[in-house]
C-alpha positions as CSV (number, residue, x, y, z in Angstrom):
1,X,81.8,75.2,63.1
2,X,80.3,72.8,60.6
3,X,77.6,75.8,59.6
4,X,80.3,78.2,59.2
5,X,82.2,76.0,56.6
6,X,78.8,75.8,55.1
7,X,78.3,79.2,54.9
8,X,81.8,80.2,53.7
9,X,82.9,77.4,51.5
10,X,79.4,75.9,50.4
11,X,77.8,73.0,50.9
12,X,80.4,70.9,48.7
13,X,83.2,71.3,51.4
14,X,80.6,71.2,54.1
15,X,79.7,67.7,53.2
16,X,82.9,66.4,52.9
17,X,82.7,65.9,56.5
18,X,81.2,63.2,58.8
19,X,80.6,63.6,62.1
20,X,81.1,60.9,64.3
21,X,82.0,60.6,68.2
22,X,84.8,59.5,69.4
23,X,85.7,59.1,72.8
24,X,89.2,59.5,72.5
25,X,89.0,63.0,70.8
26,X,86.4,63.4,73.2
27,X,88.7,63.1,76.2
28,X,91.7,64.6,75.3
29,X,89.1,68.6,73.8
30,X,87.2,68.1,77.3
31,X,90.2,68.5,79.0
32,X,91.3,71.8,78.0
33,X,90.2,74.7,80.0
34,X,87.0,76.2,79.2
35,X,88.9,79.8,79.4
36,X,92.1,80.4,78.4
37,X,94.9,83.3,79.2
38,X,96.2,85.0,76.0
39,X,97.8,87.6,77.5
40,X,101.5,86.4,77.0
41,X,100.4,85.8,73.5
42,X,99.4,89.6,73.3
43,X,102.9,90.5,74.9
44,X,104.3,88.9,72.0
45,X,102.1,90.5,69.7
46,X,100.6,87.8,68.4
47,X,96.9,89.4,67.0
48,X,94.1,86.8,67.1
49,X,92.0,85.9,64.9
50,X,88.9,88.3,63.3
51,X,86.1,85.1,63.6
52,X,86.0,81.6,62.9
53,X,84.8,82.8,59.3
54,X,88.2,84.3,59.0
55,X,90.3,81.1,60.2
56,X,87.8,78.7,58.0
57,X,88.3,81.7,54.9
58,X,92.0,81.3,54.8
59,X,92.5,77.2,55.5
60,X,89.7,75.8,53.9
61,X,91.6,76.3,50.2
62,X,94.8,74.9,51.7
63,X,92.8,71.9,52.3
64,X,91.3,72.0,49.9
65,X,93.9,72.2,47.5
66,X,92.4,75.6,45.3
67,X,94.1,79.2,45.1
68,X,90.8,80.8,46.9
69,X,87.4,79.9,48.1
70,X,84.7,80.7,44.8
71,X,81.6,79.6,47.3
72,X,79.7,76.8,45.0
73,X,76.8,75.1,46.1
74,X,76.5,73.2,42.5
């Protein structure tokens, strides 16, 4: 995820972020199923997402508070 941030948004918003363990996190992501059923999701024609560089494309200048994502490794 981290190299796909890097590769969209550039290595300014890549190393914004620190990555640390933490057990808590930890506990609560490795309980969710390794496989999940989308198909009620699909009923209700909700269309998933293209690729991780798509999701990353359209929330990384939400967060980071810009109109659109002009990739700057400066």
């Amino acid at each position: 995820m981290l190299a796909t941030l890097r590769e969209v948004a550039g290595a300014k918003a890549a190393d914004l972020v620190t990555v640390v363990p933490d057990p808590a996190v930890e506990a609560v992501v490795g309980s969710w199923p390794a496989v999940l059923d989308d198909r009620r999701a699909a009923d209700l024609r909700r269309i998933p997402d293209a690729s991780f560089e798509s999701v990353v494309g359209d929330c990384a200048p939400i967060t980071l508070g810009v109109e659109s994502i002009a990739r700057s490794d400066e």
